[in-house]
C-alpha positions as a printed Julia matrix, in Angstrom:
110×3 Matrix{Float64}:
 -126.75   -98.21  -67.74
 -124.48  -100.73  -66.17
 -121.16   -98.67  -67.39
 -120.03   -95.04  -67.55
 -117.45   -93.07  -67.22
 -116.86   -90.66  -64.91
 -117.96   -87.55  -68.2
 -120.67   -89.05  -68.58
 -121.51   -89.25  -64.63
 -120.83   -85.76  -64.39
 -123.45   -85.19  -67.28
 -126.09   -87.88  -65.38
 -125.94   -85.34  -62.49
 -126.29   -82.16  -64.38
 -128.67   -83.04  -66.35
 -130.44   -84.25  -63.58
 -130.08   -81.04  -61.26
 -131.43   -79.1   -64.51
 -134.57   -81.36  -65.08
 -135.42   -82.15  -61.62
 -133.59   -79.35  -59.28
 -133.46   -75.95  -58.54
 -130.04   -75.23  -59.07
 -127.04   -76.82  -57.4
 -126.38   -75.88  -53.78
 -123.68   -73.49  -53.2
 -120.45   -75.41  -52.79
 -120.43   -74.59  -48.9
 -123.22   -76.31  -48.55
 -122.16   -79.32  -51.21
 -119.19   -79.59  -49.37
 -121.47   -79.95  -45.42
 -123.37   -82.65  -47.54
 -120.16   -84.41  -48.43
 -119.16   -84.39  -44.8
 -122.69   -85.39  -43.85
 -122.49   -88.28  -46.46
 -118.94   -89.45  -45.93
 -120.2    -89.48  -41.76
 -123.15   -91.84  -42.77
 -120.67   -94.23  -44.37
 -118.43   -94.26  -41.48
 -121.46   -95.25  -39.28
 -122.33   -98.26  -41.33
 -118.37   -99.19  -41.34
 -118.9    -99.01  -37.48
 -122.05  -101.06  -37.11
 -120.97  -103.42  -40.0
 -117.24  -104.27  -39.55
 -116.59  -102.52  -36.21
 -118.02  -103.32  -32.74
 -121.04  -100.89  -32.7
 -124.34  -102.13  -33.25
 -127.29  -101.26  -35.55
 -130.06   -99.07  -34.03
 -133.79  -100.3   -35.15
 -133.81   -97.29  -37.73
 -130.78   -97.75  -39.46
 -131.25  -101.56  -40.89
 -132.21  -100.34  -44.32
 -129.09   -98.54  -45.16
 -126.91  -100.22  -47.5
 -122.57   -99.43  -47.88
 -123.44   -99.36  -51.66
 -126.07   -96.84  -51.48
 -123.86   -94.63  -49.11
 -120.87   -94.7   -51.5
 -123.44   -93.37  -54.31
 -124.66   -90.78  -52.21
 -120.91   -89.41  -51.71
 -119.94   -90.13  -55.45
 -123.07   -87.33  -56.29
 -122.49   -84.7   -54.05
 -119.03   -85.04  -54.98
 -119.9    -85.02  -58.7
 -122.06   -82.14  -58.38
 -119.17   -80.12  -56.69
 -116.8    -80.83  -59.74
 -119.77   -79.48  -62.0
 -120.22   -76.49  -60.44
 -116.7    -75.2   -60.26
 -115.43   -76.53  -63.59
 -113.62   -79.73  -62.35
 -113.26   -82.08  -64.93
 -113.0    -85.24  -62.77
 -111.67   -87.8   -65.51
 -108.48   -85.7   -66.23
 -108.08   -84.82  -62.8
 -108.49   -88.58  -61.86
 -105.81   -89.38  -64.41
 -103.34   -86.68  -63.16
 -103.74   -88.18  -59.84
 -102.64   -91.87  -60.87
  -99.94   -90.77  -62.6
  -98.86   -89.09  -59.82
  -99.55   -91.48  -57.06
  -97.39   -94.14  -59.72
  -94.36   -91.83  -59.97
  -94.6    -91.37  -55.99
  -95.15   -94.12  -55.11
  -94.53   -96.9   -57.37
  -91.72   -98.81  -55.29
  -93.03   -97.09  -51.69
  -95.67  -100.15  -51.03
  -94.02  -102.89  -52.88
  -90.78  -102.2   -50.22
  -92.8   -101.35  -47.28
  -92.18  -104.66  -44.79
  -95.28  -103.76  -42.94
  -97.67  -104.85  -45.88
């Protein structure tokens, strides 16, 4: 399973919550996770690119497996309230092109 699309992602997790979980968590609580998840990846950015150091306990986290942990909970929040994250995903190019498709390419900062 080295490639999937972001369907068939959404239908990993389901099926997985079904076969393995309860139920999903309620989406206030899906959406504390996602805080809780994005927080762990900002503490790794710290101890990895920024000047904070690693504490003895946190060695065996990995930016890779943080990333998956937020790509789940956030997966599991589009199931449960009917997202469909390819076609939003694809909205949100388009848009991001039509906004912004000269915006970068003229910004003399970059």
């Amino acid at each position: 399973m080295n490639e999937l699309s972001i369907h068939q992602a959404q239908e990993i997790v389901d099926n997985w919550i079904k076969t393995y979980g309860k139920r999903y968590f309620n989406e206030l609580t899906n959406m504390t996770i996602l805080t809780e998840e994005v927080g762990e990846l900002a503490r790794l950015f710290a101890r990895i690119y920024g000047e904070q150091s690693f504490k003895e306990n946190e060695k065996d986290n990995s930016i890779g497996n943080e990333m998956a942990d937020i790509l789940w909970v956030l997966l599991c929040m589009a199931n449960q309230t009917g997202i469909n994250l390819t076609e939003e995903f694809i909205k949100n190019v388009e848009k991001k092109t039509q906004r912004d498709k000269d915006r970068h390419a003229n910004n003399t900062k970059l």
